[in-house]
Backbone as CSV, one residue per row, in Angstrom:
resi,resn,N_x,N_y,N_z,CA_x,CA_y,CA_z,C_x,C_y,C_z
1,UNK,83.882,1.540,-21.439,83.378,2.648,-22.242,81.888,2.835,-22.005
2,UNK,81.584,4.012,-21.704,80.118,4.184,-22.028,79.555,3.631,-23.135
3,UNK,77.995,3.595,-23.021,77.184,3.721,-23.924,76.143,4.334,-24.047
4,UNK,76.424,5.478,-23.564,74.758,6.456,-23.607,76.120,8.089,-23.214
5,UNK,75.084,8.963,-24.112,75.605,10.155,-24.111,74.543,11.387,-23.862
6,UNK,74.974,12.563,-23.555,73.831,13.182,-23.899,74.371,14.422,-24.454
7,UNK,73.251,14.860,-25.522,74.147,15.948,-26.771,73.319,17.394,-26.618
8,UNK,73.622,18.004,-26.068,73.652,19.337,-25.243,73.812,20.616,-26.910
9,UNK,72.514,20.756,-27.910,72.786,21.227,-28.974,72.282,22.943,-29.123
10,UNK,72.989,23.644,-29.001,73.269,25.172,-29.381,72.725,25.764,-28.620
11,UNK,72.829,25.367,-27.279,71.933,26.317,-25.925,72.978,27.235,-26.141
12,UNK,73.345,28.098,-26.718,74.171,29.593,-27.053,73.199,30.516,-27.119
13,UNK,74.119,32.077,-26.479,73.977,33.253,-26.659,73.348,33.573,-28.183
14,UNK,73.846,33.262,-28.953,73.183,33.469,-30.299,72.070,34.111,-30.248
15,UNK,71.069,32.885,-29.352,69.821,32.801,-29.654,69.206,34.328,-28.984
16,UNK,69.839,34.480,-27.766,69.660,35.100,-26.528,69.599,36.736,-27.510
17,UNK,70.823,36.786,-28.474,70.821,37.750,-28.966,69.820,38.593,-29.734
18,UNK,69.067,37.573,-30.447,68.074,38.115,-31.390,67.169,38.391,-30.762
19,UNK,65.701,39.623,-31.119,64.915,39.974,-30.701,64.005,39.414,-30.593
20,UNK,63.685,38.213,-31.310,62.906,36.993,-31.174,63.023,36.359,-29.839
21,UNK,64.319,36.131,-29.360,64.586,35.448,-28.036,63.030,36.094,-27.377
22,UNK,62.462,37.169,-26.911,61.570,37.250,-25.614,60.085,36.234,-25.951
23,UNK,60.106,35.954,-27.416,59.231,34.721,-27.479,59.533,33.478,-27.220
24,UNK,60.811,33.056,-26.891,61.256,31.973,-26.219,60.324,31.073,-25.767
25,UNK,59.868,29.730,-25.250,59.179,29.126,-25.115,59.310,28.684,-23.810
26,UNK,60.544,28.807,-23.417,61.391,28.141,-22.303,62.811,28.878,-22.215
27,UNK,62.658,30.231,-21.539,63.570,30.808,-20.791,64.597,30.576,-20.242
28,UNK,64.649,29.466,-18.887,65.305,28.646,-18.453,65.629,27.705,-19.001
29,UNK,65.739,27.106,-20.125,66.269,26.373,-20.554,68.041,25.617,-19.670
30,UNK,68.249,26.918,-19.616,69.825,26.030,-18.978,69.423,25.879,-17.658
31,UNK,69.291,26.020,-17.111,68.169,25.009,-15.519,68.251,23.594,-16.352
32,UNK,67.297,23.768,-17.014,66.750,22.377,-17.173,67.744,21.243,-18.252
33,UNK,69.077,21.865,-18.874,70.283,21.418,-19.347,71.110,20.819,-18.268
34,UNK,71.122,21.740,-17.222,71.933,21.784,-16.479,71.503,20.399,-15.353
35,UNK,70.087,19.854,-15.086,69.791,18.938,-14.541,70.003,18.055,-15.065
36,UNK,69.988,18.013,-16.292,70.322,16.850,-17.523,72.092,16.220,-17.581
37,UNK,72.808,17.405,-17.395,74.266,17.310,-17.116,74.523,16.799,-16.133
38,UNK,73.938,17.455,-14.685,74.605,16.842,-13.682,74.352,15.376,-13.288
39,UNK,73.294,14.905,-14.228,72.353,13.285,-13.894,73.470,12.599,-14.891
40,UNK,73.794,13.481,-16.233,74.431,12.434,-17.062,76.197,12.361,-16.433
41,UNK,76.974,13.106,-15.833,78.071,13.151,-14.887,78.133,11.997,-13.912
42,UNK,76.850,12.450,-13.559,76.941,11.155,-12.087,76.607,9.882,-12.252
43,UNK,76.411,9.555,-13.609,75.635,8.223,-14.031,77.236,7.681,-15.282
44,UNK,78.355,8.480,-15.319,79.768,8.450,-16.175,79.362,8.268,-17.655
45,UNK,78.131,9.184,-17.795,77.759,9.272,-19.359,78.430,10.146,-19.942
46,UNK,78.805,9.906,-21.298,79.464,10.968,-22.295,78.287,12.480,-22.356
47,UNK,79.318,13.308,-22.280,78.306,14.572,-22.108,79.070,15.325,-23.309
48,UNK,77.778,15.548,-24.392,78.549,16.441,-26.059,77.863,17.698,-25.835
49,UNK,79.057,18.776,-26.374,78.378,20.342,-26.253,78.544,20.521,-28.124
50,UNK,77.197,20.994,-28.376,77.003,21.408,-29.582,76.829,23.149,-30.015
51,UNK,78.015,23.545,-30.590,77.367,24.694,-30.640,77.091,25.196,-32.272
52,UNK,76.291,25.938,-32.860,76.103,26.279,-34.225,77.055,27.841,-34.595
53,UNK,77.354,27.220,-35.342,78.144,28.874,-36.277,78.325,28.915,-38.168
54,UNK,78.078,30.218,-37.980,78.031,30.715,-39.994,78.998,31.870,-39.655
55,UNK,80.205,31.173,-40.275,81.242,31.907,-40.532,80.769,32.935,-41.326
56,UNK,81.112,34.471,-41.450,81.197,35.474,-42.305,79.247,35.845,-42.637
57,UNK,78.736,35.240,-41.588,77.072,35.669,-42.314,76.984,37.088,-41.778
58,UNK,77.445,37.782,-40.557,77.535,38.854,-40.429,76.751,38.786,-39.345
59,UNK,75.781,37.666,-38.941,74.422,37.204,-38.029,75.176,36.947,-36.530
60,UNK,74.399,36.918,-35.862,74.743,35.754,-34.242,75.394,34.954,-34.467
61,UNK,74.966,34.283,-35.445,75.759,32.974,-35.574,77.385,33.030,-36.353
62,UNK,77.952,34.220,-36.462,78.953,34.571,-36.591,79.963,34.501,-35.605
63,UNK,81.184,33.482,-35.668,82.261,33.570,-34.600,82.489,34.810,-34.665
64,UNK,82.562,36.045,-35.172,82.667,37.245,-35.199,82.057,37.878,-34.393
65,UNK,80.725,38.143,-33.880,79.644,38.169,-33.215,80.201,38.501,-31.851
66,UNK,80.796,37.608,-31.611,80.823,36.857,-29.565,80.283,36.273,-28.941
67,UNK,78.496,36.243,-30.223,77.241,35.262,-29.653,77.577,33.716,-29.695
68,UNK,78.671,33.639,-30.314,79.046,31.715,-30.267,79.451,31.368,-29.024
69,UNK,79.189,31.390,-27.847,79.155,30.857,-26.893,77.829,30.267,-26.410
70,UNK,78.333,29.359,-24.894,77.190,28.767,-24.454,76.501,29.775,-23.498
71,UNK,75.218,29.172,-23.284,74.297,30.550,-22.746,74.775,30.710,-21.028
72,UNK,74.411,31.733,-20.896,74.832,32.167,-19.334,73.893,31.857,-18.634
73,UNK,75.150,30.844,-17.888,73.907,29.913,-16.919,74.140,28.847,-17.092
74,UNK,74.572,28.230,-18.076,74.954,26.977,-18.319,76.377,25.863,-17.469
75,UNK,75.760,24.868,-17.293,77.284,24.267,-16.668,78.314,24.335,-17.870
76,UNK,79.388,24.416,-17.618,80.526,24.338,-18.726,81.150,23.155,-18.522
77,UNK,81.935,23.104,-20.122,82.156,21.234,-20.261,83.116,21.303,-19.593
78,UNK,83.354,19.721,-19.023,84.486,19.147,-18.344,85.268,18.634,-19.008
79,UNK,86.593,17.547,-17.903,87.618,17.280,-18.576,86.579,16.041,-19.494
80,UNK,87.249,15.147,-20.583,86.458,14.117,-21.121,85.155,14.034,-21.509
81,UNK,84.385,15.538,-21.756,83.156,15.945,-22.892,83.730,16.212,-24.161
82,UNK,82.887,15.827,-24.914,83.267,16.554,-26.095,82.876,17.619,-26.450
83,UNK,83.308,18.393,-27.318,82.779,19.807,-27.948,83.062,19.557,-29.684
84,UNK,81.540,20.381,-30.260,81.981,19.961,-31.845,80.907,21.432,-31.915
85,UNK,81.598,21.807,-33.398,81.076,23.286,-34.069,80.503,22.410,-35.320
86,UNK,79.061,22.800,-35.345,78.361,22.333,-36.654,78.147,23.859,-37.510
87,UNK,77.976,23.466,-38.827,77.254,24.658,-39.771,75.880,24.089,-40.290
88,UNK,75.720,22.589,-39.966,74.559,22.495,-40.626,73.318,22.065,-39.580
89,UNK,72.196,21.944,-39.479,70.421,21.610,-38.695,71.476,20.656,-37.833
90,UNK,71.970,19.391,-38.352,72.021,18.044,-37.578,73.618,18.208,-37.387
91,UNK,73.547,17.780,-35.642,74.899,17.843,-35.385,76.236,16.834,-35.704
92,UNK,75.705,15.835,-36.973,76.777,14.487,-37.251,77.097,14.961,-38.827
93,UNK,76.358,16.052,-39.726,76.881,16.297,-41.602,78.263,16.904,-41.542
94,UNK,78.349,18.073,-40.183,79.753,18.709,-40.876,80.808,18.153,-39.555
95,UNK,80.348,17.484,-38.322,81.093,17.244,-37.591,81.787,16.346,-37.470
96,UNK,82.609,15.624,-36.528,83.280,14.353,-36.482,82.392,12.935,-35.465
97,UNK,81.140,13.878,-35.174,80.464,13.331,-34.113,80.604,11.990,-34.118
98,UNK,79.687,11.677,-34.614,79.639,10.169,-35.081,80.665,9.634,-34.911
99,UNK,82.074,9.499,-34.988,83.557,8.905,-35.139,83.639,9.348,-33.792
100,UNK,83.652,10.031,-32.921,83.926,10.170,-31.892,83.063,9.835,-30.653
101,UNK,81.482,9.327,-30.867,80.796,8.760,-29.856,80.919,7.203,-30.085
102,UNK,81.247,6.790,-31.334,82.364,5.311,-31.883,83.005,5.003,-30.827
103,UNK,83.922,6.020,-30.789,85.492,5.733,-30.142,84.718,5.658,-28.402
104,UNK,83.884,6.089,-28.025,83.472,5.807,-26.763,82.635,5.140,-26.619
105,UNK,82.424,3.973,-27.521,81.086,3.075,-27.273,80.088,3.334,-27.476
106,UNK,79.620,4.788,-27.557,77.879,5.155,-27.798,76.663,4.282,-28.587
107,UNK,75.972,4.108,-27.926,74.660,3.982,-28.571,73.520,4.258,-28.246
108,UNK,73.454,4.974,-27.368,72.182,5.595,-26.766,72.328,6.949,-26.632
109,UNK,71.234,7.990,-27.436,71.411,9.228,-27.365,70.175,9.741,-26.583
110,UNK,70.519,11.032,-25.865,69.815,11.974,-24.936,69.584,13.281,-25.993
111,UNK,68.921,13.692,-26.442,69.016,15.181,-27.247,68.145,16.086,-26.691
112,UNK,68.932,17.272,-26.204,67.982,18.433,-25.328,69.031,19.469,-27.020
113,UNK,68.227,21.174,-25.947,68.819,22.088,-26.838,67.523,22.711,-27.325
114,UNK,68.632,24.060,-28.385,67.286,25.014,-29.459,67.924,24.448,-30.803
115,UNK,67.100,24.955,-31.285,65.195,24.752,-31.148,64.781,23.395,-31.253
116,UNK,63.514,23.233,-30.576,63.467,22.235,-30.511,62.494,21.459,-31.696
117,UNK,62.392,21.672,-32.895,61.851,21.507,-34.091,63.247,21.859,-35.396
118,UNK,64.150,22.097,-35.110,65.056,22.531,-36.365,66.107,21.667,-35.570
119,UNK,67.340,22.125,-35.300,68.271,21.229,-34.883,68.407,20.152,-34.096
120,UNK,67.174,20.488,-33.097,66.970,19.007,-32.145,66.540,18.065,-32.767
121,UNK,65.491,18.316,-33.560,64.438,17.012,-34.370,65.516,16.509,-35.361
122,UNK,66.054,17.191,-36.297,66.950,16.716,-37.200,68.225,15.880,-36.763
123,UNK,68.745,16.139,-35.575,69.829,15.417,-34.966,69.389,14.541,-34.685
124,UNK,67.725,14.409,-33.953,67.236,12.866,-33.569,66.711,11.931,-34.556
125,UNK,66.570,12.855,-35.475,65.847,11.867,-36.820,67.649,11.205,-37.538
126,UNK,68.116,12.289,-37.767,70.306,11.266,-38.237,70.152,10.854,-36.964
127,UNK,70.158,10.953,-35.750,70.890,9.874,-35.386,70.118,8.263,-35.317
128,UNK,68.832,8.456,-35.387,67.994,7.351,-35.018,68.558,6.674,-36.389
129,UNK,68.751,7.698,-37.520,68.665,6.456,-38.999,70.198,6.257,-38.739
130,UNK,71.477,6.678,-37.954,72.259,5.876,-37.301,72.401,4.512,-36.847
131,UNK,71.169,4.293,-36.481,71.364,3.129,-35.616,71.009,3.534,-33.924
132,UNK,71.387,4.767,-33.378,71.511,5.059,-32.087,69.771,4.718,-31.845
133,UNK,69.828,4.804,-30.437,68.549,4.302,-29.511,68.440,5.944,-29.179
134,UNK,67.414,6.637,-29.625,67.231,8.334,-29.272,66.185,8.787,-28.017
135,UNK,66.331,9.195,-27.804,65.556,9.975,-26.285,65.983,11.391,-26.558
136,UNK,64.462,11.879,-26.608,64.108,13.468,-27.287,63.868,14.199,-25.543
137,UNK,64.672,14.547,-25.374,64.137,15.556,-23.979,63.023,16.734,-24.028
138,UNK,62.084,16.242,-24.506,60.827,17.519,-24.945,61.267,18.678,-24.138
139,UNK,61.097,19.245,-22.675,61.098,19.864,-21.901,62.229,20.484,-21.514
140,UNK,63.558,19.801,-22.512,64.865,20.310,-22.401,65.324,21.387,-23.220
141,UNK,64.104,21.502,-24.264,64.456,21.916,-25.634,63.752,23.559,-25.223
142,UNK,64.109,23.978,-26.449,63.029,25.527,-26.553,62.985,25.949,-28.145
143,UNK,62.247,26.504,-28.027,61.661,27.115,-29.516,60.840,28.753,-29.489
144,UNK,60.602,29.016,-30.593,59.970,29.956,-30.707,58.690,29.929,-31.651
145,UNK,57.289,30.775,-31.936,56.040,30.926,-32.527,57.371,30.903,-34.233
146,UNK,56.816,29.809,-35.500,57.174,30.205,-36.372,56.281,31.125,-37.514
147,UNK,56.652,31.817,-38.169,56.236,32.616,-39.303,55.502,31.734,-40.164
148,UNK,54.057,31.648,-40.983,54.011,31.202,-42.118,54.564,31.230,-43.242
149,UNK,54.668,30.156,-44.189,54.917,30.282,-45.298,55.171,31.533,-46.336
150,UNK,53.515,32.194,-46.095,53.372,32.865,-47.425,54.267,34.192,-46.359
151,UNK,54.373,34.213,-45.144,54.896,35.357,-44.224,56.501,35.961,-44.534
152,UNK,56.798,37.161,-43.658,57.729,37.134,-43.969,59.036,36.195,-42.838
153,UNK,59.950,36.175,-43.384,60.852,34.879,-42.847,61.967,35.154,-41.509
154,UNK,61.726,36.554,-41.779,62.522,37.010,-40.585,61.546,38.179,-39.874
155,UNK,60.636,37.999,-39.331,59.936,38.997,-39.095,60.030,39.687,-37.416
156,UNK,59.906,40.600,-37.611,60.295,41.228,-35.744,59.161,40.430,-34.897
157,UNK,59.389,40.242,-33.445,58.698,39.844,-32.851,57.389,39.942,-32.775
158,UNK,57.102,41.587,-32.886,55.451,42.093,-33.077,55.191,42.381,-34.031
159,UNK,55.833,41.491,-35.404,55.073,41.147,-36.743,54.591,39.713,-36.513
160,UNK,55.746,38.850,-35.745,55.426,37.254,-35.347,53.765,37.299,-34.534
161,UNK,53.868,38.074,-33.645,52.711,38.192,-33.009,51.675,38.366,-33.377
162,UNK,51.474,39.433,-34.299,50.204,40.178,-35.285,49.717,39.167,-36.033
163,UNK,50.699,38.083,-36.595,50.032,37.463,-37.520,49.486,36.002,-37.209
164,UNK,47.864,35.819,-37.552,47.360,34.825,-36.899,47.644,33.317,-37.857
165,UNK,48.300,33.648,-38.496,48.929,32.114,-39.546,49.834,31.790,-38.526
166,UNK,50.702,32.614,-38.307,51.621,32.127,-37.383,51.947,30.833,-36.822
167,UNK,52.583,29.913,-36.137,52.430,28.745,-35.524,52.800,28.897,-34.213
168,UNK,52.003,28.896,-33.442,52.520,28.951,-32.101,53.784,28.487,-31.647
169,UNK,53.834,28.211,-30.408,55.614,27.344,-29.909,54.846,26.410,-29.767
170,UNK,53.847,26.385,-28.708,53.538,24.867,-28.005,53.069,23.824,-29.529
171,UNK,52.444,24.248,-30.146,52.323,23.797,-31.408,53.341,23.300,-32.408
172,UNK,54.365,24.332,-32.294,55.325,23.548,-32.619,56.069,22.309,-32.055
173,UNK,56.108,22.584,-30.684,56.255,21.352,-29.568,55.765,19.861,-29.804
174,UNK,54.224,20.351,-29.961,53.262,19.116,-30.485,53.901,18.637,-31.509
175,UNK,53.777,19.395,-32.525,54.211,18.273,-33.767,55.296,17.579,-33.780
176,UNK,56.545,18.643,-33.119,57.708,17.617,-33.180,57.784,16.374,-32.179
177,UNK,56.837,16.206,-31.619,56.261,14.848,-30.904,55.787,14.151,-31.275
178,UNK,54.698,13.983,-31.846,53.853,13.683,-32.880,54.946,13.075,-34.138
179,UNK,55.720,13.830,-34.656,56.477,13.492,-35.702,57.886,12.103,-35.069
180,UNK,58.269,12.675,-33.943,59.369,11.986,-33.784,58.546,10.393,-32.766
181,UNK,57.184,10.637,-31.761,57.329,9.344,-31.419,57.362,7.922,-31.951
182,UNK,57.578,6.516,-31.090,57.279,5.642,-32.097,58.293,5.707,-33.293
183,UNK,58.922,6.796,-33.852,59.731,6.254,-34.964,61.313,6.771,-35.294
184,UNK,60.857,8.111,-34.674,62.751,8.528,-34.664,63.009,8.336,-32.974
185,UNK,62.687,8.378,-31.608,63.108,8.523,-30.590,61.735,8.568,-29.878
186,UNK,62.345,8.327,-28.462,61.523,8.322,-26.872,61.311,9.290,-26.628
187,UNK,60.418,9.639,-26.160,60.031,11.238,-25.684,59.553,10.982,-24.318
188,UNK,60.806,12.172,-24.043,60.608,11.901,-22.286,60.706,13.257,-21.418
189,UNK,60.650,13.304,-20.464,60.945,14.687,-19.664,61.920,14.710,-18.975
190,UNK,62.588,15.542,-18.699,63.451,16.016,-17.575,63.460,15.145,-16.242
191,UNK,62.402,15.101,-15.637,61.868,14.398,-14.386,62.027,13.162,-14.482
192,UNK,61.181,12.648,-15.864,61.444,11.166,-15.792,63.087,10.237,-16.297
193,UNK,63.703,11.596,-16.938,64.984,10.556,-17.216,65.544,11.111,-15.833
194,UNK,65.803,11.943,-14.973,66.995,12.254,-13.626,66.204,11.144,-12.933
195,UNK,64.927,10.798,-12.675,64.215,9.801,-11.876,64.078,8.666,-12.493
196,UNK,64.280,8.210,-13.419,64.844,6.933,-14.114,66.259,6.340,-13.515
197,UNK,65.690,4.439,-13.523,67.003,4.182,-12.555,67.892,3.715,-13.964
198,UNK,69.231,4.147,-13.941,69.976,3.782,-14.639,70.350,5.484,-14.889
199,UNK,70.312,5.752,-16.457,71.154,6.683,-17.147,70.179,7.512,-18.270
200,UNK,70.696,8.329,-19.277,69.584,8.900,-20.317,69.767,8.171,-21.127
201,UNK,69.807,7.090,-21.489,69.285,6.407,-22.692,67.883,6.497,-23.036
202,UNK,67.521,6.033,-24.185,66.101,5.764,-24.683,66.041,4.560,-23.797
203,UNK,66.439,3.576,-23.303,65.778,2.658,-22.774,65.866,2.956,-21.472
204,UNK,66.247,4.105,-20.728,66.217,4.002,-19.567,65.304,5.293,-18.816
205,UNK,65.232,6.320,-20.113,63.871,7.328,-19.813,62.500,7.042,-19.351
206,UNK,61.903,7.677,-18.535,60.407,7.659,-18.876,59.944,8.378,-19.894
207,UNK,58.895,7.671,-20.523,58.937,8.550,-21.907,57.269,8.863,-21.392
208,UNK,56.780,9.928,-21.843,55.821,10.624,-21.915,54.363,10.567,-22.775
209,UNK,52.838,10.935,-22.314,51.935,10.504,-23.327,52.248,11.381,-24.889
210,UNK,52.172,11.108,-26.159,52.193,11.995,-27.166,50.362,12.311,-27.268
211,UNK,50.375,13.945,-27.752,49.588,14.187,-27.401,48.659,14.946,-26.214
């Protein structure tokens, strides 16, 4: 049985859909999934596809939609990946995850995906208080500039823009580095886990300066 997986979380159309997408942080994103897949394949790591959905919200994230798929461009799962539909930030509250990276030995997690401050950070923060050994793929992930507080919460792109409270992406980037090294997971790049000898575990990444 394996013991290292890597959890591939809501690189979907969804995102692609909303008008926010052209602030994207990282465009290509499935490029850089997709290097992550073919390293974790050839190394006989468990490879998990995560995708997010809100039944009946009327949103993207509506199986209704058509946006619940994975993004175009993406490798598609094989025989012996798993696939799990979450409703909530972290991909182990509404899924079977957890019971099913069990049943394959897991203990070392890889986490790429969007965004990379809402569902990525939260999956690496449950899984680290799991027990799992986490490796945050900074460079795998993507995000977008968030809205302030006092702002409004869904705001069009060139309201996101106009307003200088705003939080940038790369900023957001930072912190969720800042927040996760040292205590929820490894922070590593793309480069250094496919050029790492072994597999994507946290112990087998190069992990990166924070900061």
């Amino acid at each position: 049985m394996t013991q290292r997986a890597l959890i591939i979380i809501d690189v979907q159309e969804s995102f692609r859909a909303r008008p926010i997408w052209r602030l994207i942080d990282n465009p290509d994103i499935a490029d850089d999934v997709n290097r992550l897949v073919d390293h974790a394949r050839a190394n006989d790591d468990l490879v998990v596809w995560v995708l997010h959905e809100e039944p009946g919200s009327g949103t993207a994230f509506d199986p209704a939609s058509g946006h619940v798929r994975y993004l175009d461009g993406l490798r598609e799962p094989a025989a012996g990946d798993i696939e799990v539909r979450k409703t909530s930030h972290n991909a182990f509250t509404t899924t079977n995850l957890q019971q099913r990276l069990t049943e394959h030995g897991v203990t070392e997690l890889a986490i790429c995906g969007i965004r990379t401050e809402q569902c990525c950070e939260t999956t690496a923060r449950v899984g680290s208080d799991l027990g799992y050994q986490v490796t945050f793929v900074v460079d795998a992930t993507a995000t977008n500039p968030i809205p302030h507080p006092d702002g409004p919460q869904d705001p069009t792109p060139e309201e996101l823009e106009a307003d200088p409270r705003a939080l940038p992406a790369a900023a957001v980037v930072e912190r969720t580095v800042f927040a996760l090294a040292h205590r929820f997971a490894t922070i590593a790049t793309v480069d250094g886990v496919v050029g790492a000898v072994g597999a994507v575990g946290a112990g087998t990444a190069a992990a990166v300066p924070v900061g």
